[in-house]
TIVO-2410 file (N, C-alpha, C; in nm, 3 decimals):
# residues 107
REC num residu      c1      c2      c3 atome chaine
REC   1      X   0.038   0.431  -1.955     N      A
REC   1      X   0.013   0.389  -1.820    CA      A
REC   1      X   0.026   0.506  -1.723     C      A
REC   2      X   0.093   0.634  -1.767     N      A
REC   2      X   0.121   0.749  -1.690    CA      A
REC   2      X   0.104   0.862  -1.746     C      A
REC   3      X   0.137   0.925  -1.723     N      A
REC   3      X   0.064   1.060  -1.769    CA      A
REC   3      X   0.189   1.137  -1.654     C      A
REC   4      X   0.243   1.279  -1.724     N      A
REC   4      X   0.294   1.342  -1.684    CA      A
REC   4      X   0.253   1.521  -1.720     C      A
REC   5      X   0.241   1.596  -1.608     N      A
REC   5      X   0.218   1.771  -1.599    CA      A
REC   5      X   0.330   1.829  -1.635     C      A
REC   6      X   0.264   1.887  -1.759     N      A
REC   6      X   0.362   2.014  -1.812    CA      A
REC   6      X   0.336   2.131  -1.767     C      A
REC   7      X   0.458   2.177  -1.725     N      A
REC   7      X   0.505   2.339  -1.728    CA      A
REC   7      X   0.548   2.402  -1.775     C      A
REC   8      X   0.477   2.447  -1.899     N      A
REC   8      X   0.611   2.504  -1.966    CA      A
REC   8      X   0.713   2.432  -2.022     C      A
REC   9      X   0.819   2.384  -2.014     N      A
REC   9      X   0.940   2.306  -2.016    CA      A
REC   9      X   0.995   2.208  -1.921     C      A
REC  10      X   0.911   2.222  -1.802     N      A
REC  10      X   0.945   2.196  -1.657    CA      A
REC  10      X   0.876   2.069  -1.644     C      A
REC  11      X   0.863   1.939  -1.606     N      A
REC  11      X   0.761   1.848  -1.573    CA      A
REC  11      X   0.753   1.847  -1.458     C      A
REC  12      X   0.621   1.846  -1.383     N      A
REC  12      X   0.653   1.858  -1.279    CA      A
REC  12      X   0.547   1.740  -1.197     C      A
REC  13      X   0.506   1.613  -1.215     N      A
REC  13      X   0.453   1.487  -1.159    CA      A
REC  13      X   0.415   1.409  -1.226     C      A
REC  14      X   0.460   1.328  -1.211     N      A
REC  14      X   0.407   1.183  -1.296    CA      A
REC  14      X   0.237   1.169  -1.230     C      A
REC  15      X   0.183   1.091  -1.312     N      A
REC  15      X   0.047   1.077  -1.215    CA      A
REC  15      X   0.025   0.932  -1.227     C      A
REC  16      X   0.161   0.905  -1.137     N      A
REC  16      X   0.174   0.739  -1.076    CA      A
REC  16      X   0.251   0.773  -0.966     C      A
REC  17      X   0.219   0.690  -0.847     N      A
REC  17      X   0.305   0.701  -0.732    CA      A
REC  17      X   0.439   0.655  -0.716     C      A
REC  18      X   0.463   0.521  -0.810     N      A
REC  18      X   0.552   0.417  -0.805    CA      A
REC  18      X   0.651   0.507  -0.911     C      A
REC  19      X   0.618   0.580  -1.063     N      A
REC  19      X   0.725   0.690  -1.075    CA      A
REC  19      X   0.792   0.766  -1.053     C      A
REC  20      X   0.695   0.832  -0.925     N      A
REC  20      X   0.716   0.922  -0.855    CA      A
REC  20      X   0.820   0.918  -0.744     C      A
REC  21      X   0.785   0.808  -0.679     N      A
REC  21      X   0.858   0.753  -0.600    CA      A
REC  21      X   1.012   0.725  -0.602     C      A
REC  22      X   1.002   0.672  -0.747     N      A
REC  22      X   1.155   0.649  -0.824    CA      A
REC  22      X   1.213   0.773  -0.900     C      A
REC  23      X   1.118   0.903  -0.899     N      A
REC  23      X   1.212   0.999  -0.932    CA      A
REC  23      X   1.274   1.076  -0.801     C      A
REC  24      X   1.145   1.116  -0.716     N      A
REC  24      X   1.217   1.178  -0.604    CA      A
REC  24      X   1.315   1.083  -0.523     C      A
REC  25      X   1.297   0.965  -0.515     N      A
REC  25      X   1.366   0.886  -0.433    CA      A
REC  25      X   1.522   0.789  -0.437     C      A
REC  26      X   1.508   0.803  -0.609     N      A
REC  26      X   1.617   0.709  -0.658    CA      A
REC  26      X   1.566   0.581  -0.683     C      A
REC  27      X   1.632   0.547  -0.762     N      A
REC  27      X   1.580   0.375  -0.767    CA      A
REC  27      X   1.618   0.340  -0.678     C      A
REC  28      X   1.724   0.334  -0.581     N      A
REC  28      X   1.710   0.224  -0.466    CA      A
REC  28      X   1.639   0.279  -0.344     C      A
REC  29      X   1.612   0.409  -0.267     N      A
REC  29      X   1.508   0.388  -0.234    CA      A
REC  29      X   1.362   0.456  -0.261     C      A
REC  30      X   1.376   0.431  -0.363     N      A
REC  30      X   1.213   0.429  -0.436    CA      A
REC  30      X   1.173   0.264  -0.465     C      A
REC  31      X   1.261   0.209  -0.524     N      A
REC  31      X   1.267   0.053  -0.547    CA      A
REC  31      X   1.233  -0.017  -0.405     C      A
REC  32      X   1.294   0.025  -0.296     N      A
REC  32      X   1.299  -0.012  -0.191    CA      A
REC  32      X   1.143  -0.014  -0.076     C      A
REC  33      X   1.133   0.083  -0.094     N      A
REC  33      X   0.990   0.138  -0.052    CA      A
REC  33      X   0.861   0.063  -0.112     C      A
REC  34      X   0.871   0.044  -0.290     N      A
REC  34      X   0.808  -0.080  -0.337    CA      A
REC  34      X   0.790  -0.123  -0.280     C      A
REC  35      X   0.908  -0.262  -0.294     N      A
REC  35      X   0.952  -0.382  -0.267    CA      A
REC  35      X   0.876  -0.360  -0.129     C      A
REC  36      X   0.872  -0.274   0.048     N      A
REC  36      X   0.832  -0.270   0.135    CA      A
REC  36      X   0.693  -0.334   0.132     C      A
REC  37      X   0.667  -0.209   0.048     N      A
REC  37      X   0.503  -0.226   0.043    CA      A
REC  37      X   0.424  -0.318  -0.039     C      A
REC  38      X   0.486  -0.370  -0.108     N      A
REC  38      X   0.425  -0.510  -0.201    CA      A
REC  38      X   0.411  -0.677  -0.090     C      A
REC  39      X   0.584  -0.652   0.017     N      A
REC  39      X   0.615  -0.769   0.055    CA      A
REC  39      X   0.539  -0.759   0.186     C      A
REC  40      X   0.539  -0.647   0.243     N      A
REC  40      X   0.437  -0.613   0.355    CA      A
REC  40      X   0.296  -0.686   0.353     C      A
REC  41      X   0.207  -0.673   0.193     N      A
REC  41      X   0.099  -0.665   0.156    CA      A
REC  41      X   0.140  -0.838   0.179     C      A
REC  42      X   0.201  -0.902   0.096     N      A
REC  42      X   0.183  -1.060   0.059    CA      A
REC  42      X   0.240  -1.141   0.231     C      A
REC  43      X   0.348  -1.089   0.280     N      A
REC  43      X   0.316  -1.129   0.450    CA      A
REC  43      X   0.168  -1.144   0.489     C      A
REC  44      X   0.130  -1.037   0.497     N      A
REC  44      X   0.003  -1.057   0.584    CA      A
REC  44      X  -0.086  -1.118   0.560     C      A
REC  45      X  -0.098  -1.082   0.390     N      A
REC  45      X  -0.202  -1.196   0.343    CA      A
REC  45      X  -0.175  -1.351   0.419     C      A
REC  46      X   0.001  -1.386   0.396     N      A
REC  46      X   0.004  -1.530   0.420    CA      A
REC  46      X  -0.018  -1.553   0.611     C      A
REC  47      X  -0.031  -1.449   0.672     N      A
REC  47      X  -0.100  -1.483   0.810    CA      A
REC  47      X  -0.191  -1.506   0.826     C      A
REC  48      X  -0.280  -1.406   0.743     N      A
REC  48      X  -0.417  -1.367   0.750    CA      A
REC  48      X  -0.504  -1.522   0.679     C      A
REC  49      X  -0.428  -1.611   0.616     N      A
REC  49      X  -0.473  -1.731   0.504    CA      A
REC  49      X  -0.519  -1.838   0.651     C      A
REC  50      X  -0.410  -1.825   0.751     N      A
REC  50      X  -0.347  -1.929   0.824    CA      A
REC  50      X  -0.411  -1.876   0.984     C      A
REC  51      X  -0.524  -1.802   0.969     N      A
REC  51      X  -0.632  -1.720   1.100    CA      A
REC  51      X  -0.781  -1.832   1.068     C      A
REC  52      X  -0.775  -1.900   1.162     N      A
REC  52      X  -0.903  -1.950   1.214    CA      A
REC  52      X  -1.048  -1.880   1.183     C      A
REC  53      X  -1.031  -1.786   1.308     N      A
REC  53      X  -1.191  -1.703   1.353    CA      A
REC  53      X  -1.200  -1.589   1.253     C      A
REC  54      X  -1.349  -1.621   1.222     N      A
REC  54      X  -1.436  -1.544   1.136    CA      A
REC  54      X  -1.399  -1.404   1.104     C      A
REC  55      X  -1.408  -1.354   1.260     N      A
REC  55      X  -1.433  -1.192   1.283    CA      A
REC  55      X  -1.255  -1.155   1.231     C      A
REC  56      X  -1.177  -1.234   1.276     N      A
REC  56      X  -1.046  -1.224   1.240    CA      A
REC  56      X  -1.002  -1.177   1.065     C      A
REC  57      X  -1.038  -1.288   0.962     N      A
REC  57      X  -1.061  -1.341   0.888    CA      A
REC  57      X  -1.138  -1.196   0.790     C      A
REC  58      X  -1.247  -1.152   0.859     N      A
REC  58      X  -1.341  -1.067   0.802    CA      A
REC  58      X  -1.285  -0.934   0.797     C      A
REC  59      X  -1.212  -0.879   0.901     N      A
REC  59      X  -1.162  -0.750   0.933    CA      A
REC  59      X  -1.027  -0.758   0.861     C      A
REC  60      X  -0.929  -0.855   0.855     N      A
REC  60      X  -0.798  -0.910   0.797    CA      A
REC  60      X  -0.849  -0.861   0.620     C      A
REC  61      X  -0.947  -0.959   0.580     N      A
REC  61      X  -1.016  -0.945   0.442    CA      A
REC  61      X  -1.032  -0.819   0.416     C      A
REC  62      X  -1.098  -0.737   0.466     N      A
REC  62      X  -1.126  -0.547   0.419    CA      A
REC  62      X  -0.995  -0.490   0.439     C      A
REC  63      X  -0.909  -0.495   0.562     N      A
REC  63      X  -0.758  -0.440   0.546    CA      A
REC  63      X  -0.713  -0.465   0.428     C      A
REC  64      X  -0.717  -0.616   0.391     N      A
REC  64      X  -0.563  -0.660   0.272    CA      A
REC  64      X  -0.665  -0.592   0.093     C      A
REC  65      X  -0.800  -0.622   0.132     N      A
REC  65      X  -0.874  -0.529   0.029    CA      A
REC  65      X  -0.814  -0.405  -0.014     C      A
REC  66      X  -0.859  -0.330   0.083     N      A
REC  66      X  -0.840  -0.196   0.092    CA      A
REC  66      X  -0.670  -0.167   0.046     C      A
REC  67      X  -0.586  -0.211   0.132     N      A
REC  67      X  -0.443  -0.158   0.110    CA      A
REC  67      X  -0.383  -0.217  -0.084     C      A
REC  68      X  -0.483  -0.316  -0.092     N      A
REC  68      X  -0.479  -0.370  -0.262    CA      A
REC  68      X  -0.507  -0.246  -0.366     C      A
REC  69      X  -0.660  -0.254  -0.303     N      A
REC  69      X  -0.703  -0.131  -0.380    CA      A
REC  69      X  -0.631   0.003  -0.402     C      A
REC  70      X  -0.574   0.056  -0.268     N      A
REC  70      X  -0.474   0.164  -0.303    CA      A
REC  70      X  -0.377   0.144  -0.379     C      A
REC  71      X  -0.331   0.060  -0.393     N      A
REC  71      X  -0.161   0.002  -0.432    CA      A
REC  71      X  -0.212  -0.016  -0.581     C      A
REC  72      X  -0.311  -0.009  -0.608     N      A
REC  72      X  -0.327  -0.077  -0.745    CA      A
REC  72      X  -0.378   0.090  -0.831     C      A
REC  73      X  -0.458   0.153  -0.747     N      A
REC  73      X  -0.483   0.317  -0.811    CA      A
REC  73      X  -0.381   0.389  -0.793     C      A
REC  74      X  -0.284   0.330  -0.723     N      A
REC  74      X  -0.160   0.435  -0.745    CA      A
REC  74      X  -0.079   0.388  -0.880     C      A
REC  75      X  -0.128   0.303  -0.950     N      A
REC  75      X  -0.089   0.331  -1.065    CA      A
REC  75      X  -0.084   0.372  -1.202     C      A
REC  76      X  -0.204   0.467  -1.164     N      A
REC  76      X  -0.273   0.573  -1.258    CA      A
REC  76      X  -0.298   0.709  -1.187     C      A
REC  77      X  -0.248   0.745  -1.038     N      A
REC  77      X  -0.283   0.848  -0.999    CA      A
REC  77      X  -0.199   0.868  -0.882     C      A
REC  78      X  -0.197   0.959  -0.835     N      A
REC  78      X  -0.130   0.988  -0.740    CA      A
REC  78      X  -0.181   0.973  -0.596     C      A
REC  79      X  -0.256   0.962  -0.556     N      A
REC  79      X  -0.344   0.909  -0.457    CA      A
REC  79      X  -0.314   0.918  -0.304     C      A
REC  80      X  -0.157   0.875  -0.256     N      A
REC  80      X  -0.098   0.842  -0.157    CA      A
REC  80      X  -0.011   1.062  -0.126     C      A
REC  81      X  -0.025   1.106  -0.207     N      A
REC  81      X  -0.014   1.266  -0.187    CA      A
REC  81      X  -0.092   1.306  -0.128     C      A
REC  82      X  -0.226   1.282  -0.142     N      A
REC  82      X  -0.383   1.317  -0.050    CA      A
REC  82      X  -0.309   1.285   0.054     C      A
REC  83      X  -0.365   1.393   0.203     N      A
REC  83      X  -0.328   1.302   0.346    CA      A
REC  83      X  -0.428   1.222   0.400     C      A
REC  84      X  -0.532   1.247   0.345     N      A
REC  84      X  -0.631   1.172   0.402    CA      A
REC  84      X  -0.610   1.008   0.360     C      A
REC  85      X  -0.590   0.963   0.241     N      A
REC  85      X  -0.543   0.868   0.167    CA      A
REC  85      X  -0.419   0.797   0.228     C      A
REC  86      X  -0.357   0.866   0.211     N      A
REC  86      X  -0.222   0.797   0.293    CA      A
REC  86      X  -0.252   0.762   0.437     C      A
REC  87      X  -0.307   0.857   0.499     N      A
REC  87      X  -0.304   0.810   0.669    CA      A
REC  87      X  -0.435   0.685   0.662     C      A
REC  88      X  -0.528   0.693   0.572     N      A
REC  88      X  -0.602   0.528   0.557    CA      A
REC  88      X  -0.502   0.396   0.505     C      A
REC  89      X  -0.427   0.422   0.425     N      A
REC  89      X  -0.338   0.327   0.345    CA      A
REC  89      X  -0.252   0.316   0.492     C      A
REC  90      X  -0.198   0.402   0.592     N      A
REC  90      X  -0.101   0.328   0.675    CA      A
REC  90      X  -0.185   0.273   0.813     C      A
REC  91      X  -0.331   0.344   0.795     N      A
REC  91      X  -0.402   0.280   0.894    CA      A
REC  91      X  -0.475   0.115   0.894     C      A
REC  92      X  -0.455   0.113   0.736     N      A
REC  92      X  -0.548  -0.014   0.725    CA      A
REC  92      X  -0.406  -0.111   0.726     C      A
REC  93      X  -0.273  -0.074   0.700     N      A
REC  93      X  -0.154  -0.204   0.738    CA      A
REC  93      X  -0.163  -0.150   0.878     C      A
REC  94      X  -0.148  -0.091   0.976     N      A
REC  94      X  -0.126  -0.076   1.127    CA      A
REC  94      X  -0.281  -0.183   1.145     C      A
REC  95      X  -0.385  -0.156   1.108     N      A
REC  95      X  -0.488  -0.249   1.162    CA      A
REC  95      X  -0.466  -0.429   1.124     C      A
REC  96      X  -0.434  -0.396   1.023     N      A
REC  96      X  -0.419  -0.590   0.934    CA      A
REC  96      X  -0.305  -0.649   1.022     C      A
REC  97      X  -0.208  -0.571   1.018     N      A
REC  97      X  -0.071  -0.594   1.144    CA      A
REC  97      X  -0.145  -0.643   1.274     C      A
REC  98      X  -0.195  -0.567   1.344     N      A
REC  98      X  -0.230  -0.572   1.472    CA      A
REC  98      X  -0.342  -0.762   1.474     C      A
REC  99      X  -0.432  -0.701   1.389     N      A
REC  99      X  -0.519  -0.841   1.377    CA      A
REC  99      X  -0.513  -0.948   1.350     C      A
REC 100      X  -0.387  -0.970   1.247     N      A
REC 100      X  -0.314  -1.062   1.188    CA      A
REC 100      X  -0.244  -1.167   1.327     C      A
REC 101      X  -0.181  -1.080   1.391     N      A
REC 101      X  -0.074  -1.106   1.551    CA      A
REC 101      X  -0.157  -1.111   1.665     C      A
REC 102      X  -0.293  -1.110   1.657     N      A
REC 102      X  -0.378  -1.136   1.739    CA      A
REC 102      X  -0.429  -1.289   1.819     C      A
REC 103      X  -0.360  -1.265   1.938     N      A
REC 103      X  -0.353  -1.425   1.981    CA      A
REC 103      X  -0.337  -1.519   1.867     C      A
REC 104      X  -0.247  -1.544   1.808     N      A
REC 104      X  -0.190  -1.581   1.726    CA      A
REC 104      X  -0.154  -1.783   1.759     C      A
REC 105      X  -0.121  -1.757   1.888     N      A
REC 105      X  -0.083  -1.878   1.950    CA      A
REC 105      X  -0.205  -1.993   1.925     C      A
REC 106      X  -0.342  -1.902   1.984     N      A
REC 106      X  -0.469  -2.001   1.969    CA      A
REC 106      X  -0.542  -2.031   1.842     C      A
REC 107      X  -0.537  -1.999   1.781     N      A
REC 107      X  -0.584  -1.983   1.665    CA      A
REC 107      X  -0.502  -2.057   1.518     C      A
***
C-alpha cells in the first residue's frame, strides 16, 4: 500500500501522506490531524445532505468530491507536499465551509 525512498541506509518518505504524517508527527498528532480531516470531510457532507438549493448542492458536491479525491490519493502518494495541491485541498474545505453555512436558516 506504500512504498518507501531509499538512501543508502537512510529512509527518507513514505509515499503516503497518512504515514508520513504519523512519522513526522507522532501518533497523536498525526492520528489527530486524520481524525480532523476525515471528521471535517463527513460534517459537511452531513450539511451539505440537509441544503435545499441546487446551485448550493452543486458547488457543495465538487468541494466534498474534490477534498475525497485528495484524501483518497494520499494514500499512495504524497500529494498534499505539492503547494499547489495542498492550498486546493484547504481551498476546496474553506469553500464547502463557507457554502455549506450559507443562509443556512432559509434553506
Amino acid at each position: 500500500m506504500y512504498e518507501i525512498k531509499y538512501s543508502g541506509d537512510l529512509l527518507e518518505h513514505a509515499h503516503n501522506d497518512y504515514l508520513e504524517l504519523l512519522a513526522e508527527g507522532g501518533i497523536i498528532a498525526g492520528g489527530l490531524m486524520i481524525v480532523v480531516a476525515f471528521g471535517a470531510l463527513i460534517w459537511l457532507f452531513g450539511r451539505w445532505a440537509k441544503r435545499k438549493d441546487h446551485l448550493v448542492r452543486g458547488i457543495g458536491l465538487g468541494c466534498l468530491v474534490g477534498i475525497a479525491s485528495i484524501l483518497i490519493h494520499s494514500l499512495t502518494d504524497f500529494n498534499l507536499h505539492i503547494t499547489a495541491n495542498a492550498v486546493l485541498f484547504v481551498t476546496l474545505y474553506a469553500l464547502a465551509l463557507r457554502v455549506v453555512r450559507l443562509n443556512s436558516s432559509g434553506n
